[in-house]
C-alpha positions in Angstrom: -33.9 18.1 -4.9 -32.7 16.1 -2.1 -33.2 12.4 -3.8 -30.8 13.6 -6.3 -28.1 15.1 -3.7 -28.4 12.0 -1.8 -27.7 9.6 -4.5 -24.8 11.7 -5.7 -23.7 11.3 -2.1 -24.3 7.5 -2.2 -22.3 7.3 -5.7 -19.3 9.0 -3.8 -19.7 7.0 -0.7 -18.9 4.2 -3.1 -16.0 5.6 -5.4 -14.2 6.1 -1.4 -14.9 3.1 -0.5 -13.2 1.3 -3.9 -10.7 3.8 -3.2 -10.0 2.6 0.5 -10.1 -0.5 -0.2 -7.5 -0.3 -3.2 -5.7 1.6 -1.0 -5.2 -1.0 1.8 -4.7 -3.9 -0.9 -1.5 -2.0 -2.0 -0.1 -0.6 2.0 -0.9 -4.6 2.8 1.0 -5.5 0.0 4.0 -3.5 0.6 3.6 -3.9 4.0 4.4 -7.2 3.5 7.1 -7.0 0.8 9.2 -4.7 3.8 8.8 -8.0 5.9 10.3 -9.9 3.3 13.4 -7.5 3.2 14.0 -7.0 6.6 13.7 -11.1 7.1 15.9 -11.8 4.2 18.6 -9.6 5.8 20.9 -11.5 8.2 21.6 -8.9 10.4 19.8 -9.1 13.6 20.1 -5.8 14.4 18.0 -4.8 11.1 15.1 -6.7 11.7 12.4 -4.0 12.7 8.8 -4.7 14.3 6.8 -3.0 12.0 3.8 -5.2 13.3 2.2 -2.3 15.2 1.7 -0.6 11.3 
């Protein structure tokens, strides 16, 4: 019935959410290795705002 189609929504609701959250763990993560790059490079022209990401 509709208890069981709402906790299989609630299950997914929670897989998405792990998945979201792993999935801003890793674009912070490179987000920030990009920073390191672009800072380590001693062009000024190279350095790129990527702050609005």
């Amino acid at each position: 019935g509709s208890a069981v189609d709402l906790s299989e929504l609630l299950a997914e609701i929670r897989q998405l959410r792990i998945q979201l959250e792993r999935s801003i763990q890793i674009n912070t993560t490179l987000r920030q290795r990009l920073e390191q790059q672009l800072l380590s490079r001693t062009d000024p022209r190279s350095t790129i705002n990527i702050n609005y990401l």
